[in-house]
Residue, then its C-alpha position, 0 to 999 in steps of 0.5 A: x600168623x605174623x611169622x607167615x605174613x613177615x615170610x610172604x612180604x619177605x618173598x614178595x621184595x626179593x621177586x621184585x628185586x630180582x626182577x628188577x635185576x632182569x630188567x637191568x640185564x635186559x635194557x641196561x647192555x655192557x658198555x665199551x670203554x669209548x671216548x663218547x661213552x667216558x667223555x659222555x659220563x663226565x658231561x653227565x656228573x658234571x652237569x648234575x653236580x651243577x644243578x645239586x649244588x648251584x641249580x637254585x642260583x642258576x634257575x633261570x639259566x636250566x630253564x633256558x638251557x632246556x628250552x633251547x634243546x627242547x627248541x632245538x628238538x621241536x625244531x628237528x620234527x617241524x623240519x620233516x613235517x614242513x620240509x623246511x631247512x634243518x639247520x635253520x628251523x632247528x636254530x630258528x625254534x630253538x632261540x625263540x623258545x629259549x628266548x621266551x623261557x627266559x622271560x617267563x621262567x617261574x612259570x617252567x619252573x611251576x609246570x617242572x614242578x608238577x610234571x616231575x611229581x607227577x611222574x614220581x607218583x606215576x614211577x611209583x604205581x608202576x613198580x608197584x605191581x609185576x615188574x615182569x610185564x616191563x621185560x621185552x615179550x615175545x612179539x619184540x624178539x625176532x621170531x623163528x617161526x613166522x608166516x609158517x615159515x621157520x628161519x633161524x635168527x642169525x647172530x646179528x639179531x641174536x645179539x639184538x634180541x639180548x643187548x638192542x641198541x638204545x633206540x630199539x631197547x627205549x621203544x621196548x620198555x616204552x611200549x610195555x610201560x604204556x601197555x600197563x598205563x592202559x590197564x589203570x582203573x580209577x584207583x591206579x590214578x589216584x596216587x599220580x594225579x594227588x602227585x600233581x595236585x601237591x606239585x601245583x600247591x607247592x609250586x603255587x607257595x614256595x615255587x622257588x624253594x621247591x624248584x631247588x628240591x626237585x632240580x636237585x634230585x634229578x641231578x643226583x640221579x643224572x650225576x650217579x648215573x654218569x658215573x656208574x656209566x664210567x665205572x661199568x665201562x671201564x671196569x668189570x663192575x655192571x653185574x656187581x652193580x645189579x646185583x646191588x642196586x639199593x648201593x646207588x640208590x643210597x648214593x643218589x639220596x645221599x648226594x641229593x641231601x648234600x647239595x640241600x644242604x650246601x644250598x641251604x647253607x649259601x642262602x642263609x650265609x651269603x658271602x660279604x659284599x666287596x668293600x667299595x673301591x671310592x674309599x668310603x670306608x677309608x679313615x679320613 
């Protein structure tokens, strides 16, 4: 009996492993070695690596930083709704946002807390089911047969319905996601929402230790996803990639606990202050 249930749960990882392989082949497409995509790896490891190793030093500064292109995005959309000047609505509500979040900071750094435990929690109970439900269904392909009338695709939208460009391939797996959001009972909310809760308390008690946790891991994740884009665009290694994925996963964990413990160090050892320039210190 143990033997059948250890053999069910074995069968049941590897469904869920290689359907998550599909769903990397789907929405994941081959990159091509371009100074964007390099130049945009880069900037991706280099900014995650900030925020592992100094984002608890430059807190305040991540928080700006984001308000200002939150700002800027915010700005974009009030553009089109007010036909405004783009320019100058988006630069407008991007230093005014970026103004407010550097006075009230803390309290980003409390609603982040809360948002990014949520969404783990949230993560968590939708890959805790079928990962097929997420691949593109049928009704987001370009159909062959439509008002009763048959057209082929032509290699164009052959090319689309296999590897779409980010904004087609985003839009997909968004609407599949909230498909499945909509299908929560009760009991499906109670993991992200208890998520939440525990966000808020931790955010309410150590506010500044947590945000050093949780800026920390999606910095790890942000840096390794930089360079598994490098290295999927310059060498042959994208199915080697998918066919292990637990390999970055590890590297994500291991990368996070690193810059814990760096800063951690730093905390507990500060550097010694400078010795004063008026020569107190000098003998007499």
């Amino acid at each position: 009996m143990l033997l059948l249930a250890a053999k069910t749960v074995q069968n049941a990882q590897e469904t869920w492993i290689d359907t998550f392989r599909q769903l990397m082949h789907y929405y994941v497409p081959p990159l091509e070695s371009t100074a964007e995509v390099n130049v945009g790896g880069l900037v991706a490891v280099a900014f995650g690596l900030f925020l592992v190793f100094r984002g608890g030093r430059y807190e305040r500064h991540v928080v700006t930083g984001f308000a200002l292109v939150l700002g800027g995005y915010l700005g974009h959309l009030l553009a089109g709704l007010i036909n405004a000047p783009g320019p100058i609505t988006v630069a407008l509500c991007s230093v005014a946002l970026a103004a407010i979040a550097y006075k009230t900071f803390n309290w980003w750094l409390a609603f982040g807390s809360v948002i990014v435990l949520f969404a783990i929690g949230l993560t968590f109970q939708l890959g805790n089911g079928d990962l097929k439900s997420y691949l593109p269904q049928d009704s987001q392909y370009s159909k062959a047969i439509e008002n009763n009338k048959i057209s082929l695709a032509t290699p164009e939208q052959q090319v689309r319905n296999l590897n779409a460009d980010w904004r087609t391939q985003a839009s997909r797996i968004g609407e599949n996601m909230l498909a499945e959001v909509r299908k929560f009972d009760f009991s499906s909310w109670i993991i992200p929402v208890a998520m939440a809760v525990l966000g808020a308390v931790l955010a309410y008690w150590a506010l500044r230790t947590f945000a050093i946790f949780w800026l920390g891991f999606i910095g790890a994740n942000i840096s390794v996803l930089g360079a598994c884009t490098i290295i999927c665009a310059n060498w042959n290694l994208r199915d080697a990639m998918f066919a292990k994925p637990h390999i970055p996963a590890f590297i994500v964990l291991g990368v996070w606990v690193l810059g814990l413990i760096w800063q951690a160090r730093e905390a507990r050892f500060p550097k010694k202050p400078a010795p004063s320039s008026d020569g107190g210190d000098s003998k007499s």
